[in-house]
Structures are given as C-alpha cells and as structure tokens.
N, CA, C and O atoms as a GROMACS GRO file, in nm:
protein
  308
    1UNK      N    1   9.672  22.051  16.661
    1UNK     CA    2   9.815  22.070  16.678
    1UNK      C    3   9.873  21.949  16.752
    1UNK      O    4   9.808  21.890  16.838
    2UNK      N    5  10.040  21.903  16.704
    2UNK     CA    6  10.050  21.771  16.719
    2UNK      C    7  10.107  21.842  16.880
    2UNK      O    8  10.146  21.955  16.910
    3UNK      N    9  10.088  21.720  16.953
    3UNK     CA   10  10.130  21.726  17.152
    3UNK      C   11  10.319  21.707  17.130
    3UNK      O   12  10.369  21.620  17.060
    4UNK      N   13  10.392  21.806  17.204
    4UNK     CA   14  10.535  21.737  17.193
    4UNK      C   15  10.567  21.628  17.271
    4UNK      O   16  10.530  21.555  17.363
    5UNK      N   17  10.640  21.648  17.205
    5UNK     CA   18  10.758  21.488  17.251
    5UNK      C   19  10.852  21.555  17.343
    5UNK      O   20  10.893  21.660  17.294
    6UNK      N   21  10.905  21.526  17.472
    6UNK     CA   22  10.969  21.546  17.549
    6UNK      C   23  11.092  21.447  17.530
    6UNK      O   24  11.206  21.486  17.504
    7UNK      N   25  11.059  21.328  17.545
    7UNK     CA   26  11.129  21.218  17.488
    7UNK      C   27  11.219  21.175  17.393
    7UNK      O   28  11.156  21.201  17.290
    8UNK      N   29  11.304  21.136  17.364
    8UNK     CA   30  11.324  21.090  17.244
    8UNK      C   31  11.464  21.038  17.272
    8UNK      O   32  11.544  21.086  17.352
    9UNK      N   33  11.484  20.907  17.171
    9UNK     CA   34  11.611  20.826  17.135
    9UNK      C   35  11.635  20.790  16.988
    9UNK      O   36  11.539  20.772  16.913
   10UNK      N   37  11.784  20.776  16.937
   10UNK     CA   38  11.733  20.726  16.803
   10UNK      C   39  11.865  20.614  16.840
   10UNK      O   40  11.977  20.613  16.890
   11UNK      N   41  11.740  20.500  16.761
   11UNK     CA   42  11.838  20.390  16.749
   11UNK      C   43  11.856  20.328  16.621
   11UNK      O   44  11.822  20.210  16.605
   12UNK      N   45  11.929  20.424  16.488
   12UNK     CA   46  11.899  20.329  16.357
   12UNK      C   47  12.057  20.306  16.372
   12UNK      O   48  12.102  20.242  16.277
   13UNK      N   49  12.168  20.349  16.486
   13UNK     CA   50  12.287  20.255  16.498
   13UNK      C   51  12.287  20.136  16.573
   13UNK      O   52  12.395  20.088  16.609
   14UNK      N   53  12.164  20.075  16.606
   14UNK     CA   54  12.103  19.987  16.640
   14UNK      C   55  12.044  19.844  16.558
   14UNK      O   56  11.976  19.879  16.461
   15UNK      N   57  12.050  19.754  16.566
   15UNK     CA   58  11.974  19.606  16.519
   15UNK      C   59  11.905  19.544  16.618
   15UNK      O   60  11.933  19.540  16.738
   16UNK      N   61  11.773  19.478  16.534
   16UNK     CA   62  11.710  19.398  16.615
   16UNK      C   63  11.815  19.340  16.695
   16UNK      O   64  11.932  19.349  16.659
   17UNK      N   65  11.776  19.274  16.815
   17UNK     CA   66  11.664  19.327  16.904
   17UNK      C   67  11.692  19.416  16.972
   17UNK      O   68  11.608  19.453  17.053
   18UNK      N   69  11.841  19.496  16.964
   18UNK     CA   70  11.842  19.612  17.025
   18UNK      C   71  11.783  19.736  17.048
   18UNK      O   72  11.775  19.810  17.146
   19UNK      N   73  11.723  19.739  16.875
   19UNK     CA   74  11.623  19.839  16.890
   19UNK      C   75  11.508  19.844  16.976
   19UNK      O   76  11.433  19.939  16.997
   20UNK      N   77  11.505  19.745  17.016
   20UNK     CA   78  11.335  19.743  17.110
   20UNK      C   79  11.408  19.738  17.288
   20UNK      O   80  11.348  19.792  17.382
   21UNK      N   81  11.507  19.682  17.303
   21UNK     CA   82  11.558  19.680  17.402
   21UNK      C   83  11.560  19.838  17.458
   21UNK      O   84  11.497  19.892  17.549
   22UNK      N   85  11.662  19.888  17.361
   22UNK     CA   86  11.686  20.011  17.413
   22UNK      C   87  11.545  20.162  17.447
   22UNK      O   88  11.535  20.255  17.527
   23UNK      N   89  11.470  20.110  17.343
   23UNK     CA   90  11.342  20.139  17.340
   23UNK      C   91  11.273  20.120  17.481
   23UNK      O   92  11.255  20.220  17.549
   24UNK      N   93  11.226  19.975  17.536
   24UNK     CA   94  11.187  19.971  17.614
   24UNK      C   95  11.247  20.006  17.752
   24UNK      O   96  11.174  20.036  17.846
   25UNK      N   97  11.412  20.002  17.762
   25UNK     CA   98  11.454  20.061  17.879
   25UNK      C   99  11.410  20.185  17.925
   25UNK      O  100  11.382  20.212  18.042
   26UNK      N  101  11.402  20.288  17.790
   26UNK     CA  102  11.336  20.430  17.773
   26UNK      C  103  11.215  20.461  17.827
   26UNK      O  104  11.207  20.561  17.898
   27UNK      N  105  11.107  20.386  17.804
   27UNK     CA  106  11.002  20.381  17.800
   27UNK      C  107  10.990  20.338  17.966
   27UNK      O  108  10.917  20.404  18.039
   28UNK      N  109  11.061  20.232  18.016
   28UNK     CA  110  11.033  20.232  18.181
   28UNK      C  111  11.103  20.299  18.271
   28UNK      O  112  11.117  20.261  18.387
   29UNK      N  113  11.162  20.424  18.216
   29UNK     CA  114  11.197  20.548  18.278
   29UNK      C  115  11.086  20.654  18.243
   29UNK      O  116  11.128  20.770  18.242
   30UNK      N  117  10.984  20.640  18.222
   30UNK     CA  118  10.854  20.724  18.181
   30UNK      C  119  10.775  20.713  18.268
   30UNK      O  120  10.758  20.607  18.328
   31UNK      N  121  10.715  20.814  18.292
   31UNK     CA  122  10.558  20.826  18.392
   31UNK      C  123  10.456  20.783  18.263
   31UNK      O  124  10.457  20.819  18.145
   32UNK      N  125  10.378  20.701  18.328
   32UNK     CA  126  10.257  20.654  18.231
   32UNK      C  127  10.168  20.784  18.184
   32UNK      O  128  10.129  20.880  18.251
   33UNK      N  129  10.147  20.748  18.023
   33UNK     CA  130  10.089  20.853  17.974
   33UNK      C  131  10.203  20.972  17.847
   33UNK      O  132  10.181  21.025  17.738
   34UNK      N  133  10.308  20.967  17.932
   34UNK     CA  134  10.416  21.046  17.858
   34UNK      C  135  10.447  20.991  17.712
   34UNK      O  136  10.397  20.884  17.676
   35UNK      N  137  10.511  21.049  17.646
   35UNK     CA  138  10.512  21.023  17.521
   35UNK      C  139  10.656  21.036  17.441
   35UNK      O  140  10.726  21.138  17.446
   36UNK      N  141  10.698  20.890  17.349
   36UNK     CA  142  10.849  20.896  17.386
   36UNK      C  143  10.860  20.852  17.208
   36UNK      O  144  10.814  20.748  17.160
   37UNK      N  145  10.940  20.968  17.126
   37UNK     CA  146  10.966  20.947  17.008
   37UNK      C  147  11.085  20.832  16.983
   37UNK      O  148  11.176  20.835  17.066
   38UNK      N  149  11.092  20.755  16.904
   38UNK     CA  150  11.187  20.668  16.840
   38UNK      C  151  11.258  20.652  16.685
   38UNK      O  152  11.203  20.588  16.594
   39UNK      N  153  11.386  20.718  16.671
   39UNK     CA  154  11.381  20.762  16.508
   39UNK      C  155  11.461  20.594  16.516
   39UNK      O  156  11.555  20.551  16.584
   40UNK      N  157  11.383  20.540  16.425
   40UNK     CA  158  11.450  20.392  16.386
   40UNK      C  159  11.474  20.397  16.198
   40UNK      O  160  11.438  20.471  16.106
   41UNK      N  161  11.536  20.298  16.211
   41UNK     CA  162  11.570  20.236  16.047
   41UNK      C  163  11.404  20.165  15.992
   41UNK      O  164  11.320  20.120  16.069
   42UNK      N  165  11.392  20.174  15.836
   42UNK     CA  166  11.280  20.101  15.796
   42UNK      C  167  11.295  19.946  15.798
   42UNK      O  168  11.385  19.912  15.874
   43UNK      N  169  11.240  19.856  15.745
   43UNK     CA  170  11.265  19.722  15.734
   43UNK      C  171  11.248  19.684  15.870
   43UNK      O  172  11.136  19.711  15.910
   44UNK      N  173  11.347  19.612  15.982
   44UNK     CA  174  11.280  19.502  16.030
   44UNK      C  175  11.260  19.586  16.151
   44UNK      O  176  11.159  19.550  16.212
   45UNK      N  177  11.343  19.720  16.223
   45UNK     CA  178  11.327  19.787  16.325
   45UNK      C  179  11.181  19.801  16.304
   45UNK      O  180  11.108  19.725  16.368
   46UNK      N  181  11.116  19.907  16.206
   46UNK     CA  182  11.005  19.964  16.193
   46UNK      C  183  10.882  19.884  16.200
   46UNK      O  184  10.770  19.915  16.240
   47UNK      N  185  10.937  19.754  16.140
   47UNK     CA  186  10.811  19.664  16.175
   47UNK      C  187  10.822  19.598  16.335
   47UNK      O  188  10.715  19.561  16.384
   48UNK      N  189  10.946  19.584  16.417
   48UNK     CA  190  10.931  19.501  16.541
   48UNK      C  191  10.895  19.624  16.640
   48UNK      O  192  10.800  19.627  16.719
   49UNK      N  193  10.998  19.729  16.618
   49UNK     CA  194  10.963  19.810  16.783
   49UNK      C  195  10.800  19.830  16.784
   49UNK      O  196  10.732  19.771  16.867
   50UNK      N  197  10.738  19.922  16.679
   50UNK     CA  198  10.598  19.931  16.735
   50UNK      C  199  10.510  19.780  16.762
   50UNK      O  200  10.414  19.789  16.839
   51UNK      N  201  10.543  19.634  16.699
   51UNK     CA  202  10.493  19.551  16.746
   51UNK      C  203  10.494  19.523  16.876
   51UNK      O  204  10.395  19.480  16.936
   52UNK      N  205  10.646  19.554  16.945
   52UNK     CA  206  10.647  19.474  17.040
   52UNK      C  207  10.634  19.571  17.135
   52UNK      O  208  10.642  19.538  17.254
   53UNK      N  209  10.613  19.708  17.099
   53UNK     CA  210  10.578  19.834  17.229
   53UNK      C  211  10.410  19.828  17.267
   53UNK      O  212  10.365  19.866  17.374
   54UNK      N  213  10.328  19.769  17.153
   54UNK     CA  214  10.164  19.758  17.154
   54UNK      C  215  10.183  19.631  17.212
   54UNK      O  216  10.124  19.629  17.321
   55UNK      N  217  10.248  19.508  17.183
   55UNK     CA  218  10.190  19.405  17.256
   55UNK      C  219  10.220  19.406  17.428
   55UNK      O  220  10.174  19.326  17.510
   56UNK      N  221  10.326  19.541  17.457
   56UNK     CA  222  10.317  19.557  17.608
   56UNK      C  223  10.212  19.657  17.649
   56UNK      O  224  10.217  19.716  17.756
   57UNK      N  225  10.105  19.676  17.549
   57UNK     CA  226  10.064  19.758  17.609
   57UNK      C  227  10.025  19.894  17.576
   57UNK      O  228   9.914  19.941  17.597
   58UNK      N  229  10.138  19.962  17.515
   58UNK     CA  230  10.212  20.062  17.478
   58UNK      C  231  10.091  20.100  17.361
   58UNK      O  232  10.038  20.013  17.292
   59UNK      N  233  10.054  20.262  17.352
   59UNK     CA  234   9.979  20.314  17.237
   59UNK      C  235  10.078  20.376  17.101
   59UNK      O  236  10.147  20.477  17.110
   60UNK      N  237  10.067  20.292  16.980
   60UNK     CA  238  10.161  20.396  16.851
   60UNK      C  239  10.063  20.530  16.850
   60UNK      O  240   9.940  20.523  16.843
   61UNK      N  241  10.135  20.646  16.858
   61UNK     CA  242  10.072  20.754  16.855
   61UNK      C  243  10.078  20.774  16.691
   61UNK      O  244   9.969  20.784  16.635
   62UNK      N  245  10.208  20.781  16.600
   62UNK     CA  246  10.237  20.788  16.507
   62UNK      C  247  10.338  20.724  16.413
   62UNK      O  248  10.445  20.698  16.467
   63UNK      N  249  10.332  20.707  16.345
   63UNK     CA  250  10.456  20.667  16.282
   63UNK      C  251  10.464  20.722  16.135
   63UNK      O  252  10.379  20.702  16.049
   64UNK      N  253  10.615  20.817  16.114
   64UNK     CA  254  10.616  20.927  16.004
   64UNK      C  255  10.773  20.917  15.948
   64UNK      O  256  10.868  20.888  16.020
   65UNK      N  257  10.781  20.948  15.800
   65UNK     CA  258  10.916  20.936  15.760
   65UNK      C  259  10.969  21.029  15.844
   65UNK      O  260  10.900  21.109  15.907
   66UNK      N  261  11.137  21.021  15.852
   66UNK     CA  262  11.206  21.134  15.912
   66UNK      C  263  11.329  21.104  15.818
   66UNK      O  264  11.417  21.028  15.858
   67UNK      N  265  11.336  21.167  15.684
   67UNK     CA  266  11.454  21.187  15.587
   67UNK      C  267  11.449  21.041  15.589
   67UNK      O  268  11.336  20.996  15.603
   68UNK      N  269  11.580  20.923  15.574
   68UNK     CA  270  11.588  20.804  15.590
   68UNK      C  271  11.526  20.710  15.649
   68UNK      O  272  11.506  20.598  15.600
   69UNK      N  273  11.486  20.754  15.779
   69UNK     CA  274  11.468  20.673  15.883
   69UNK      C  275  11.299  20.753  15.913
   69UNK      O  276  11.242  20.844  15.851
   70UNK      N  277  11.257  20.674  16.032
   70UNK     CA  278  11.080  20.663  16.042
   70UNK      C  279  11.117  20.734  16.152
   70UNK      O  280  11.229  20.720  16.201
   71UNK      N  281  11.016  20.826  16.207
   71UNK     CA  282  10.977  20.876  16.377
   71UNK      C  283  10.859  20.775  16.416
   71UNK      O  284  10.752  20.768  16.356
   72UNK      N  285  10.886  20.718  16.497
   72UNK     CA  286  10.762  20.646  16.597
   72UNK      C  287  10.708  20.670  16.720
   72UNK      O  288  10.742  20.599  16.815
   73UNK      N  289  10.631  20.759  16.733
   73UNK     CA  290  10.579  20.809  16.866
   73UNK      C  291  10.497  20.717  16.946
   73UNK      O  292  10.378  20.698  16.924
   74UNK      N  293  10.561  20.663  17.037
   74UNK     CA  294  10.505  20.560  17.164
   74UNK      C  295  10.433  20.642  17.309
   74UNK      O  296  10.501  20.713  17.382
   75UNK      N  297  10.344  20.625  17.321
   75UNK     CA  298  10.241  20.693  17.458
   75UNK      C  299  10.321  20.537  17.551
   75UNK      O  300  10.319  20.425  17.501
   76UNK      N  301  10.373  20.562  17.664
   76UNK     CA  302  10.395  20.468  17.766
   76UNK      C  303  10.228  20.451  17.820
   76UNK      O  304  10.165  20.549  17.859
   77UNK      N  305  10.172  20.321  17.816
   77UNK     CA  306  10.058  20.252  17.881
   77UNK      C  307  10.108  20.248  18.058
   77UNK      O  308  10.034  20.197  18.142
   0.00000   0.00000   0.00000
C-alpha cells in the first residue's frame, strides 16, 4: 500500500525554472524523510524538477500520469 502524501503543490502554472524553485522552497519547509507530491506539466518541468531534486539529494519516490500533467513524489533527503 502506497505511504500518503501529506504534502503537495502543483506547479503546471509554472515554467522552468520556477517549477523547481517553487518546489524546492517546499521541500525546505519539510522535516527530512517527509514526502512532498509535485503535479507538474510533461516536457521540460518533468524532466528538470526530479533532476534537480536528486542532484540535491532528494529521493524520486514516484513519478505517475495525473490526467494531463505527471505526480512526482519527492522524499526530502
């Protein structure tokens, strides 16, 4: 059974690099370990936020369509 998400923001009224911005502001309002969903746009959001949430560190728990847009579940490292 999947763990919930307490978390969550959606930024597909968002563009690079906002999407990761706003993302990461999120994410350093988190106790390490917690787990913080992100409904983004496909194309360049979907490929940068989980890049640049793993290269801080950050675990992709998942990443799943949601109608239009992707859910990306980030574990704060």
């Amino acid at each position: 059974m999947a763990e919930p998400v307490p978390h969550r923001i959606d930024v597909t009224g968002e563009v690079c690099p906002m999407t990761f911005v706003r993302t990461k502001l999120k994410l350093e309002r988190l106790a390490v370990g917690e787990l913080l969903a992100v409904r983004l746009n496909d194309g360049e959001p979907l490929r940068n936020v989980p890049r640049a949430a793993r290269e801080e560190g950050h675990e992709i728990v998942s990443i799943v369509a949601d109608g239009a847009a992707h859910l990306v579940t980030i574990r704060k490292a």
